[in-house]
C-alpha positions in Angstrom: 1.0 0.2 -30.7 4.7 1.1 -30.2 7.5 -1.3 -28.8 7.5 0.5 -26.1 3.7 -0.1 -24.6 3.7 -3.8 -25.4 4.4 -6.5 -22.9 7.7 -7.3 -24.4 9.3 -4.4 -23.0 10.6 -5.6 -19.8 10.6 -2.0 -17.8 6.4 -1.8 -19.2 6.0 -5.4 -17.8 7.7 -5.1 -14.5 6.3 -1.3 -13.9 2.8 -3.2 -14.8 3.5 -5.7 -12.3 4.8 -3.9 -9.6 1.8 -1.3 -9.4 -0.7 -4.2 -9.7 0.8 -6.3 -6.9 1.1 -2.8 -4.5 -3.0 -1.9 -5.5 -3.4 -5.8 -4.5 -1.7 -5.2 -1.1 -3.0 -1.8 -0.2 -6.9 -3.7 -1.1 -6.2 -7.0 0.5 -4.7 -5.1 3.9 -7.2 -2.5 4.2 -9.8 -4.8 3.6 -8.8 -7.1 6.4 -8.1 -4.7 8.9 -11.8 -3.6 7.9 -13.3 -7.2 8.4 -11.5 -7.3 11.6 -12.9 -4.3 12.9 -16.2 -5.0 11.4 -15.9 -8.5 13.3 -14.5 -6.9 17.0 -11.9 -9.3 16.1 -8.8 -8.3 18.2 -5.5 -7.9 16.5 -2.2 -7.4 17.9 -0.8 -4.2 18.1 2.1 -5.7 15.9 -0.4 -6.9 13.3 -1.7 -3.1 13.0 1.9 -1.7 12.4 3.0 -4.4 10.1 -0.2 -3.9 8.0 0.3 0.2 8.1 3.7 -0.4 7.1 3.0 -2.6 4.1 0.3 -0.6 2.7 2.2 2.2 3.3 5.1 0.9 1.4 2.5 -0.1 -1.5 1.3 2.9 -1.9 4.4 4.8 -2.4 5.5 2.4 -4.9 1.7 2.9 -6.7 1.3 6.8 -5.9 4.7 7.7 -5.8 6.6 10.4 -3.3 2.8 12.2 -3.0 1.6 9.2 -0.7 5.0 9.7 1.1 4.4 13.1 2.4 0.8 12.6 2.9 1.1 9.3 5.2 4.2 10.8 6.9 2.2 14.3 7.3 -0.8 12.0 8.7 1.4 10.5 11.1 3.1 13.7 12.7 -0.7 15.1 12.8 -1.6 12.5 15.1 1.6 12.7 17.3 2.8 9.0 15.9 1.0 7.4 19.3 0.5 3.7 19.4 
């Protein structure tokens, strides 16, 4: 194992990090929004955008510029209504 793949290496240990707290928030958001669905629990329409904005943001940091284009390109297909 090289210097650079062990958990000493500060930008290995905070790229690590990073990517496991955005899978954590992409999984914990889309699961609750699933529950709540499941559920007929009624969220706000607030809720919804701050939950598509977070996992959105997640997954950019996780997928990179990819998952950019694709949510934005997912967006303009629907028209961006509310």
């Amino acid at each position: 194992m090289t210097d650079a793949e062990t958990t000493d290496d500060v930008d290995v240990r905070h790229r690590l990090t990073n990517d496991g707290l955005a899978y954590v928030l992409v999984l914990a958001n889309v699961g609750l929004l699933a529950v709540a669905l499941a559920t007929g629990v009624e969220v706000p329409s607030l809720l919804w955008r701050v939950f598509a904005l977070s996992v959105a943001l997640a997954a950019t940091w996780a997928f990179g510029k990819g998952a950019l284009k694709a949510i934005l390109g997912a967006v303009q297909n629907d028209g961006g209504e509310s």
